[in-house]
ROGUVO-385465 format. One record per residue (C-alpha): residue in one letter; residue number from 1; y, z, x. Coordinates in pm, 1 decimal, decimal comma. Example, Ala and Ser with C-alpha at 12.3 -4.5 7.8 and 13.67 -1.06 7.14 Angstrom:
REM ROGUVO-385465
+------+------+----------+----------+----------+
: resn : resi :       c2 :       c3 :       c1 :
+------+------+----------+----------+----------+
:    A :    1 :   -450,0 :    780,0 :   1230,0 :
:    S :    2 :   -106,0 :    714,0 :   1367,0 :
+------+------+----------+----------+----------+
//
This chain:
REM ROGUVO-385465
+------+------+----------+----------+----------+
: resn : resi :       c2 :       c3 :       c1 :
+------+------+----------+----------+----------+
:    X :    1 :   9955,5 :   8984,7 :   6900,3 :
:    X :    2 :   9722,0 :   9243,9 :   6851,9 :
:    X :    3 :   9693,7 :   9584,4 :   7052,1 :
:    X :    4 :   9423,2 :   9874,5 :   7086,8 :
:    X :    5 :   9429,3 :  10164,1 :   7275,0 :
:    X :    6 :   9222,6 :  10233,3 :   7602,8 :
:    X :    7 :   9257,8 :  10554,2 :   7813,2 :
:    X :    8 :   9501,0 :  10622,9 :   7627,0 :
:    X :    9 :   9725,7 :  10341,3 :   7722,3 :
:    X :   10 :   9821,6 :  10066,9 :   7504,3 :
:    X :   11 :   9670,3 :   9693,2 :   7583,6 :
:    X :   12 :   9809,6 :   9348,3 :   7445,5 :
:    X :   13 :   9519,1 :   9131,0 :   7422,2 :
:    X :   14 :   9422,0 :   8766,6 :   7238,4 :
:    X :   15 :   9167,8 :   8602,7 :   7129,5 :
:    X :   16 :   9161,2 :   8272,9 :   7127,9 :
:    X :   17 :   8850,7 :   8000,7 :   7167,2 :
:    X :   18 :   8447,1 :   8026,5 :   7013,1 :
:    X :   19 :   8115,8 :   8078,7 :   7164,0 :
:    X :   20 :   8015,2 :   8319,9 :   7445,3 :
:    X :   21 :   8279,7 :   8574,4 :   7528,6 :
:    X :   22 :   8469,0 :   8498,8 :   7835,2 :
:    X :   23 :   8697,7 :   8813,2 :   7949,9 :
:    X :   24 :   8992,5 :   8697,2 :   8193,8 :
:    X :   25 :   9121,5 :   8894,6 :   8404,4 :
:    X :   26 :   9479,1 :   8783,9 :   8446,9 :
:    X :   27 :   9672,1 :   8669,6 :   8813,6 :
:    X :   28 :  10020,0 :   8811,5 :   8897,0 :
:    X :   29 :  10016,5 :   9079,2 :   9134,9 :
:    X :   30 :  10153,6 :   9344,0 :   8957,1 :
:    X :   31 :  10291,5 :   9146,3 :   8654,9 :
:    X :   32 :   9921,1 :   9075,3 :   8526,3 :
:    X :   33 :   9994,1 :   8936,5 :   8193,4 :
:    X :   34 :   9795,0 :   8736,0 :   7987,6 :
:    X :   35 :  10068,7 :   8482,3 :   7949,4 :
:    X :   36 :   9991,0 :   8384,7 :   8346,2 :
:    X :   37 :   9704,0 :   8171,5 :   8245,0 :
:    X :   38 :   9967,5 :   7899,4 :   8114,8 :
:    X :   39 :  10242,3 :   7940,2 :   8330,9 :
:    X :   40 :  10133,4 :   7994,4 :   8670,6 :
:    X :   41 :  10024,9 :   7751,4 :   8947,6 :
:    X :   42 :   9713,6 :   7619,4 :   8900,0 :
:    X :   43 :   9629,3 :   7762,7 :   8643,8 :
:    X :   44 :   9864,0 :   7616,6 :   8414,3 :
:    X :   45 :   9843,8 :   7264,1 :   8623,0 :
:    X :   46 :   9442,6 :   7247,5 :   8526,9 :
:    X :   47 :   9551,8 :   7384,2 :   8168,9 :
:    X :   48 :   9214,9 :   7581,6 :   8301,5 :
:    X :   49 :   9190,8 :   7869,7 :   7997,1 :
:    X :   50 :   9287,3 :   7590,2 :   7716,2 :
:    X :   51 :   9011,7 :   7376,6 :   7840,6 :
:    X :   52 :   8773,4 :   7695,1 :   7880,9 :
:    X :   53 :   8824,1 :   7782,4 :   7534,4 :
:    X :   54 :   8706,6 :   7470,2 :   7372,8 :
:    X :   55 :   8352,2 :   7631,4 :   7436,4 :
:    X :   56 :   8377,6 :   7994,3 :   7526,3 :
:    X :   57 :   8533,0 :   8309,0 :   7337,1 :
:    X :   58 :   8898,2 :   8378,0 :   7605,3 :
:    X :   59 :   8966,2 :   8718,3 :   7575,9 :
:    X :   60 :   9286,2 :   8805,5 :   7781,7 :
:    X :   61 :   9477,0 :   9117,4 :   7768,6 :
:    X :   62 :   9810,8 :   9223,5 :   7975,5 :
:    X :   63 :   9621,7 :   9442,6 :   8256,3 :
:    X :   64 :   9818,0 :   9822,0 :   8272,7 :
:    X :   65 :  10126,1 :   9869,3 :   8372,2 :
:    X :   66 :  10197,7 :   9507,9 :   8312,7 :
:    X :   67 :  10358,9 :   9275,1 :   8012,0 :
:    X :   68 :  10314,9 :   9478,3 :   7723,8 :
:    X :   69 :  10100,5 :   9723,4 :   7792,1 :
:    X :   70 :  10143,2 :  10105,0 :   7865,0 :
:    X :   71 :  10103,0 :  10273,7 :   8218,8 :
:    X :   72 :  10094,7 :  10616,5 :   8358,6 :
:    X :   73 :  10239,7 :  10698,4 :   8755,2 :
:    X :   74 :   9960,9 :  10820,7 :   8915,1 :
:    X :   75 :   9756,6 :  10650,6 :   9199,1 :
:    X :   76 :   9575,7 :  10330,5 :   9009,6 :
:    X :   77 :   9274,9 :  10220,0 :   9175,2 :
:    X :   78 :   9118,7 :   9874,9 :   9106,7 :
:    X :   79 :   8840,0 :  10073,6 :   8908,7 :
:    X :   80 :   9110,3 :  10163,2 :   8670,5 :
:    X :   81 :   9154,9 :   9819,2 :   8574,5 :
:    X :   82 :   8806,8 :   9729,8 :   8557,1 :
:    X :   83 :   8769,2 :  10045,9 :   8269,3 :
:    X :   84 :   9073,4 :   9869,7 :   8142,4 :
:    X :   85 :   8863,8 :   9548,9 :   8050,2 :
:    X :   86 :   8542,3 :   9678,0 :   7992,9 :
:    X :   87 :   8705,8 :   9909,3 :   7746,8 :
:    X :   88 :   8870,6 :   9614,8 :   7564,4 :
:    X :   89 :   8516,1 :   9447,0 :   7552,9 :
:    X :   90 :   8336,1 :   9779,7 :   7401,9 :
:    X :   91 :   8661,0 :   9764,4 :   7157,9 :
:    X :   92 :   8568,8 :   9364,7 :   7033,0 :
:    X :   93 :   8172,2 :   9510,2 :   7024,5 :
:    X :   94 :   8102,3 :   9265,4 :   7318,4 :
:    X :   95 :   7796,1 :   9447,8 :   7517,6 :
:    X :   96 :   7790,7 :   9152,7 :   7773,2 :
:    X :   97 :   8076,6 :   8861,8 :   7911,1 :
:    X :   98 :   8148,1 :   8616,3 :   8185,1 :
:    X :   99 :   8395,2 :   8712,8 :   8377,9 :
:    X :  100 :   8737,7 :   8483,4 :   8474,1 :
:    X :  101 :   8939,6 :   8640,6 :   8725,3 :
:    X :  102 :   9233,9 :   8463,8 :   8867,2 :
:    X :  103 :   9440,7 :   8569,0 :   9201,3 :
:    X :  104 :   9450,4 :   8970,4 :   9205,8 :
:    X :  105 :   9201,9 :   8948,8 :   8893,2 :
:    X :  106 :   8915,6 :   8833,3 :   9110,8 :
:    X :  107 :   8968,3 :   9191,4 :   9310,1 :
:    X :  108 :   8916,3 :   9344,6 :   8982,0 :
:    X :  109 :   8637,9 :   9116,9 :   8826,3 :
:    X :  110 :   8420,0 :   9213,1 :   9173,6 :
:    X :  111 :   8479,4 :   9547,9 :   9074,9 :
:    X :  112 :   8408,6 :   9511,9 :   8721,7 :
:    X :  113 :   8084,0 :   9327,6 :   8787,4 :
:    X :  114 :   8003,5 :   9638,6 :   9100,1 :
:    X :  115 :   8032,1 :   9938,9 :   8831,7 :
:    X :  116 :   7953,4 :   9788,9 :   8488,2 :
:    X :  117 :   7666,1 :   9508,9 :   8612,0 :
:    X :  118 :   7458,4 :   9500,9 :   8297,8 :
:    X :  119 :   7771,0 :   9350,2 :   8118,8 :
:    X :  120 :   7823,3 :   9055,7 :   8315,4 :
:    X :  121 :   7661,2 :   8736,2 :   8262,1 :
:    X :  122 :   7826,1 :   8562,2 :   8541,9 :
:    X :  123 :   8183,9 :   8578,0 :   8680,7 :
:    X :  124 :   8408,8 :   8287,2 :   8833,7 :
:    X :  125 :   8672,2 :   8415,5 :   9110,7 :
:    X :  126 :   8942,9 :   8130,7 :   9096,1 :
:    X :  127 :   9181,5 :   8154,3 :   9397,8 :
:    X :  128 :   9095,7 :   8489,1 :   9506,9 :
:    X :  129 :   9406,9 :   8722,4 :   9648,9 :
:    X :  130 :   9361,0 :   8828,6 :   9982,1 :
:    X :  131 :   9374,5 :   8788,2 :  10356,1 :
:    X :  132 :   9604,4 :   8959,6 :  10630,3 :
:    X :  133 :   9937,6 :   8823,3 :  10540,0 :
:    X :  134 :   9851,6 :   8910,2 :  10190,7 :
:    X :  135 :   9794,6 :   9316,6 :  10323,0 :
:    X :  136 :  10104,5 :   9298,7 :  10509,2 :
:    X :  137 :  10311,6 :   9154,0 :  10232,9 :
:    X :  138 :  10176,5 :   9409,7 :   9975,9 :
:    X :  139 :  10239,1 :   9700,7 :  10207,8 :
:    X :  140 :  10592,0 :   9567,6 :  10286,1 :
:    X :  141 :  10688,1 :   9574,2 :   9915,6 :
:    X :  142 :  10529,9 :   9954,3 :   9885,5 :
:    X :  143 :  10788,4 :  10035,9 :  10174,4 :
:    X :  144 :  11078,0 :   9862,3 :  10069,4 :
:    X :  145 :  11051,0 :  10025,9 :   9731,0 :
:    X :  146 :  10990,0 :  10391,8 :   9886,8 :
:    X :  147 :  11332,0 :  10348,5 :  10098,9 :
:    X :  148 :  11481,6 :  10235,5 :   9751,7 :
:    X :  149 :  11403,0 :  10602,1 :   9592,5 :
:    X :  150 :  11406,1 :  10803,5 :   9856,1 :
:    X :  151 :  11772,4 :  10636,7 :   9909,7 :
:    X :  152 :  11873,6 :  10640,5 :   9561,0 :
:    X :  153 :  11660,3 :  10834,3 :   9362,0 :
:    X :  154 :  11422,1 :  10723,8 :   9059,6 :
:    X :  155 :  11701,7 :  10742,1 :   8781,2 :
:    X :  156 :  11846,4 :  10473,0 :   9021,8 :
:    X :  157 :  11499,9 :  10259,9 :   8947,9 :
:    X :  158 :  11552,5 :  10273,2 :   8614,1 :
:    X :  159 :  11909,1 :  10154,1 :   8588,1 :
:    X :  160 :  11796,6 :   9882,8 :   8819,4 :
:    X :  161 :  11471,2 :   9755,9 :   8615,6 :
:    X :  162 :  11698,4 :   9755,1 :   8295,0 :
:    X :  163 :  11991,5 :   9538,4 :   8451,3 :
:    X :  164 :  11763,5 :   9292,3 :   8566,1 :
:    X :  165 :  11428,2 :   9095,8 :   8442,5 :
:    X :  166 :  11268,7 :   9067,0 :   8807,8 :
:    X :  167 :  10948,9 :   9233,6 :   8863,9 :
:    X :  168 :  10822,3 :   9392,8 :   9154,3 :
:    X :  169 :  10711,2 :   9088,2 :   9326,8 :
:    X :  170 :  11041,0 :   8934,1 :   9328,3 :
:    X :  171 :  11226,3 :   9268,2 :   9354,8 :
:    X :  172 :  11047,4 :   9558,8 :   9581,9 :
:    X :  173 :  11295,6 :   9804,5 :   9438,8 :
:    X :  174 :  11189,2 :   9816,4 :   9107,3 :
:    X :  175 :  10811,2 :   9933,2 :   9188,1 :
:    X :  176 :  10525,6 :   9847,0 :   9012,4 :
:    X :  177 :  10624,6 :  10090,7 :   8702,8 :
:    X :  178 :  10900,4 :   9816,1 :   8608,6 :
:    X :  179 :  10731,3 :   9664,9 :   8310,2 :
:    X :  180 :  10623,4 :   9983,8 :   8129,0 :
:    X :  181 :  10992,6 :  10095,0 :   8211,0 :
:    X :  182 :  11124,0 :   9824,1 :   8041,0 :
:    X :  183 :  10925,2 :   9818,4 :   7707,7 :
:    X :  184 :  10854,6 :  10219,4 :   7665,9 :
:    X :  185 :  11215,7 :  10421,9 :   7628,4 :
:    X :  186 :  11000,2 :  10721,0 :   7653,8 :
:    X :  187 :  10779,2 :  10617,9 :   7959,1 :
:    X :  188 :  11164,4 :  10533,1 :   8128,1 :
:    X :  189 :  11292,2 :  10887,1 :   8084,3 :
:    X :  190 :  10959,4 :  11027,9 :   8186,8 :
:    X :  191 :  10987,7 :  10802,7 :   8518,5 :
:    X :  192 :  11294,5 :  10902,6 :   8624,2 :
:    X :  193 :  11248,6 :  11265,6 :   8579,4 :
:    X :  194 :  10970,4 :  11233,7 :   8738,4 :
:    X :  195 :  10929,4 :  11475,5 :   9060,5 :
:    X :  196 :  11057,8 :  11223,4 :   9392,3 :
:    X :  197 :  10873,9 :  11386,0 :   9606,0 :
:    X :  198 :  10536,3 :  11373,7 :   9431,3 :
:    X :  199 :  10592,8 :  11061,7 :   9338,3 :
:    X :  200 :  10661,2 :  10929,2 :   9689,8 :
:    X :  201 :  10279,7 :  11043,7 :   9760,4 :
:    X :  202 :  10155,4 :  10874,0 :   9455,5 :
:    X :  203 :  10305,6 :  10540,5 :   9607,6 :
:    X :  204 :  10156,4 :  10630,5 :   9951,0 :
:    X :  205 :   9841,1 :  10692,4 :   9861,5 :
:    X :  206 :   9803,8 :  10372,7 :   9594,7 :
:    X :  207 :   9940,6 :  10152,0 :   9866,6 :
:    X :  208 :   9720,8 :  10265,8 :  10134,9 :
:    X :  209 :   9377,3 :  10235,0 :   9954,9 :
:    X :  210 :   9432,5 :   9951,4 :   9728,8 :
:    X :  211 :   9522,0 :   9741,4 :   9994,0 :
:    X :  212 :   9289,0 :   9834,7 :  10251,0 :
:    X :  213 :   9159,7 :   9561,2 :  10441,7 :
:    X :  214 :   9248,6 :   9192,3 :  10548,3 :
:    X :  215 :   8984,6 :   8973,6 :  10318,0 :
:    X :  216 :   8966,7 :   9097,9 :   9961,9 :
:    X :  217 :   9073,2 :   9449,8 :   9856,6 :
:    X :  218 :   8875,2 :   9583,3 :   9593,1 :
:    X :  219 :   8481,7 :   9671,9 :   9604,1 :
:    X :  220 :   8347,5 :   9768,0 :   9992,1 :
:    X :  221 :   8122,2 :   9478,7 :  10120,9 :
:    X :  222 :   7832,5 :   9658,0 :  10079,1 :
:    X :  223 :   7849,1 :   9689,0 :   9753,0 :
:    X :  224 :   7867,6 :   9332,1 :   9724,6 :
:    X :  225 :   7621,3 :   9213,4 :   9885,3 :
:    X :  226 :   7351,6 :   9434,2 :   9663,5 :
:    X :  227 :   7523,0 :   9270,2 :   9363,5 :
:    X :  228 :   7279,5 :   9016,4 :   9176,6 :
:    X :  229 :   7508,0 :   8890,8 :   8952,3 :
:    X :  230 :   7614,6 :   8524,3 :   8965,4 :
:    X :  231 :   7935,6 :   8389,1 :   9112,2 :
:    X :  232 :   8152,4 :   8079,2 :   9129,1 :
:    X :  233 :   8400,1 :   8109,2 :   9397,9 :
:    X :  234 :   8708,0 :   7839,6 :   9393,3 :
:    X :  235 :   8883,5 :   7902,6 :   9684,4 :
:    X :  236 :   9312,0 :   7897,0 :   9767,2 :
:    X :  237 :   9532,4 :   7786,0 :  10051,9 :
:    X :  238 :   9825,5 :   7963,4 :  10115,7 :
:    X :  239 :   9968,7 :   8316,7 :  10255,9 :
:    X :  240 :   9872,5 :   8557,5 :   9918,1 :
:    X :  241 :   9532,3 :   8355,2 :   9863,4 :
:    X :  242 :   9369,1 :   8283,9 :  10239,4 :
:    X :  243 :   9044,2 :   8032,1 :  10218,8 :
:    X :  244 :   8908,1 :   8346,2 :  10420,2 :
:    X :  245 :   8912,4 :   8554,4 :  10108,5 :
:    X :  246 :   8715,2 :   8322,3 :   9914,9 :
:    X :  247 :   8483,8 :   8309,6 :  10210,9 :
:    X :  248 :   8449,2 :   8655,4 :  10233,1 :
:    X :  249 :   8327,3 :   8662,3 :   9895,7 :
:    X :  250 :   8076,9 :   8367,1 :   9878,6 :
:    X :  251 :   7915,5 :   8532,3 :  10195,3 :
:    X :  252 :   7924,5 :   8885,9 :  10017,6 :
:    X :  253 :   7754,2 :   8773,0 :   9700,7 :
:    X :  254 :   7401,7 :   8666,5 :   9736,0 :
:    X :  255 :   7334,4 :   8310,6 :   9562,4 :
:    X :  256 :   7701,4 :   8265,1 :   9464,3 :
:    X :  257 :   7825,0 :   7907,8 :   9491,0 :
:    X :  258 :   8118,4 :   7813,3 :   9657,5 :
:    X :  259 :   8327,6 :   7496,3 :   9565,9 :
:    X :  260 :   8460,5 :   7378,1 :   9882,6 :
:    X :  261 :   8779,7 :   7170,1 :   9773,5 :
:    X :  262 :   9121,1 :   7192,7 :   9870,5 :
:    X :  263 :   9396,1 :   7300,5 :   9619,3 :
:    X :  264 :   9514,3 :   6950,1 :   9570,4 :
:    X :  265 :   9227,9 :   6822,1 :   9485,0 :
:    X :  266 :   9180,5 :   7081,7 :   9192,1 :
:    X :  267 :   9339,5 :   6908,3 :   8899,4 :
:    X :  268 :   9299,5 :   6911,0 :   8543,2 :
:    X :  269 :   9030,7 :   6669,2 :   8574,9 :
:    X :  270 :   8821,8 :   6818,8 :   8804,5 :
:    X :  271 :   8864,0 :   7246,1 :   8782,9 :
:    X :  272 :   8778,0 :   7310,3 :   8412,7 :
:    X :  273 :   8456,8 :   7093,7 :   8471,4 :
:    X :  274 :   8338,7 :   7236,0 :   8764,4 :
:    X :  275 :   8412,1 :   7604,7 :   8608,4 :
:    X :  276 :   8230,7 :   7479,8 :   8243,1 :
:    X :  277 :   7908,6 :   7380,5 :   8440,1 :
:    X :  278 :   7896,7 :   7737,0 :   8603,3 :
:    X :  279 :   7950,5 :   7916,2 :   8271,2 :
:    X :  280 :   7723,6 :   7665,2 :   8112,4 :
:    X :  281 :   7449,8 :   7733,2 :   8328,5 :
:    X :  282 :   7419,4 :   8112,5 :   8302,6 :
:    X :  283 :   7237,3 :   8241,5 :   8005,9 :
:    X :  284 :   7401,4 :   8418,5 :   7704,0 :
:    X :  285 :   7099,7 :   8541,8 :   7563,3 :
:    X :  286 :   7205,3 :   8815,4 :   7293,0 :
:    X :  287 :   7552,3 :   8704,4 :   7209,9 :
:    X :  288 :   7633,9 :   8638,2 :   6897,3 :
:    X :  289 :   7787,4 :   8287,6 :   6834,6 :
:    X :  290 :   8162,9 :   8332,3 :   6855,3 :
:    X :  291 :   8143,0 :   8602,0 :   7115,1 :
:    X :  292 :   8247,2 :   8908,6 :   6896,0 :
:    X :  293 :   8096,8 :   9127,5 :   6632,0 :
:    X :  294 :   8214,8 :   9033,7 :   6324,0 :
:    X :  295 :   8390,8 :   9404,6 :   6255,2 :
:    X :  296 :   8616,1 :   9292,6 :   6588,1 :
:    X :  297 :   8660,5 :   8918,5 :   6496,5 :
:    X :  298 :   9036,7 :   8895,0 :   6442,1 :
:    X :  299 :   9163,6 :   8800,4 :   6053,5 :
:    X :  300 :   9184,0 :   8467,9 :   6005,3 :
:    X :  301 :   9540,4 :   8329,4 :   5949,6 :
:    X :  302 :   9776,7 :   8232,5 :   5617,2 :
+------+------+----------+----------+----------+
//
């Protein structure tokens, strides 16, 4: 699977599908990996990317710190991973996309559409992460892991991560670092030298302002609401993916349409259709057929 670099941090990506590029921006918290798309929840019971790229150009990449690709300790901000995929698009030659966020990608898709808006043709925001118990959960995990270094110290993190193939969802201890830890020997020695006290701020502070509010963290609202980009909102149902959030953003975007059907009733039947007639009626003036410039299109295969 191919790899570039961007910000000087490796990113696993694949290309998959023809026509208009499509960029998705990956669910699981902070195990983002392109994989997601056909193993988790809905996603992988609507078989929603495989029918998607029938007709559109799926570009999906491991976000940082996640799968395969690299990460740095220092305070990530949901701008970061919006560089991250706008940076794999300028690396295909892709000048605009739709945008496919799922769960925790939505938060970053907003953003992506808020600082880069002249790249996006339209964006979908499938099950969008978010709401109070969703806060309170991601703060609890911050804390738990905190009391696991300052108890034991971050050599102690590292042992843990390699004796064990949870990630920080399932395990707080680990921290969000655990992937990178577990594919980059050198990034793993560099993590547990790593000053405790410094990085006990680092923690704070990305813990306190990425999850900032109880509807969806990522762009303020008023930065929404001047955004003229067109949406698709698909809303969720349980504690990490409140109906509010996908409220909050179909009020927030001006003109956005809101599909107002339970999670049951989304099926493989019904959810790729309803996302294909979005896509299919934004324009994609200026893109080239298959999506990519023909010095990115990948090799074709024995």
């Amino acid at each position: 699977m191919p790899t570039t670099t961007i910000d000087g941090l490796v990113t696993r990506y694949e290309v998959s599908g023809t026509g208009p590029p499509l960029l998705l921006l990956s669910p699981g918290g902070f195990n983002a990996t392109l994989d997601n798309w056909a193993t988790h929840g809905v996603y992988r019971r609507t078989s929603l990317v495989h029918r998607l790229a029938e007709r559109y150009t799926c570009i999906a990449f491991d976000r940082r710190e996640s799968g395969s690709s690299g990460g740095r300790v220092e305070r990530i901000t949901w701008a970061d991973y919006a560089a991250q995929g706008k940076g794999l698009l300028a690396h295909l030659g892709i000048e605009r996309a739709h945008l496919l966020g799922g769960c925790v990608g939505c938060s970053v898709a907003a953003t992506f559409a808020v600082a880069y808006p002249e790249a996006v043709v339209g964006m979908v925001l499938y099950s969008p992460a978010g709401g109070a118990r969703y806060r309170l959960t991601q703060h609890a995990r911050f804390a738990r892991h905190a009391t696991f270094v300052a108890e034991h110290g971050l050599a102690q993190v590292v042992d843990r991560v390699k004796n064990s193939q949870a990630g920080f969802s399932e395990d707080p201890c680990v921290g969000p670092w655990a992937s990178v830890i577990r594919t980059d020997p050198d990034f793993a020695a560099s993590y547990a030298a790593h000053d405790a006290e410094r990085y006990q701020v680092v923690l704070a502070g990305l813990a306190r302002t990425m999850f900032d509010r109880d509807s969806v963290p990522g762009p303020e609202p008023e930065d929404l609401l001047l955004l003229d980009v067109p949406a698709l909102v698909v809303p969720g149902q349980d504690a990490s993916h409140a109906t509010s959030a996908a409220r909050f953003l179909h009020e927030c975007l001006a003109g956005s349409e809101y599909w107002d059907v339970p999670v049951t009733e989304q099926t493989a039947e019904t959810a790729p259709e309803r996302v294909l007639r979005f896509l299919d009626g934004r324009s994609a003036d200026g893109l080239s057929p298959d999506g990519l410039s023909a010095a990115a299109r990948p090799a074709p295969g024995p």
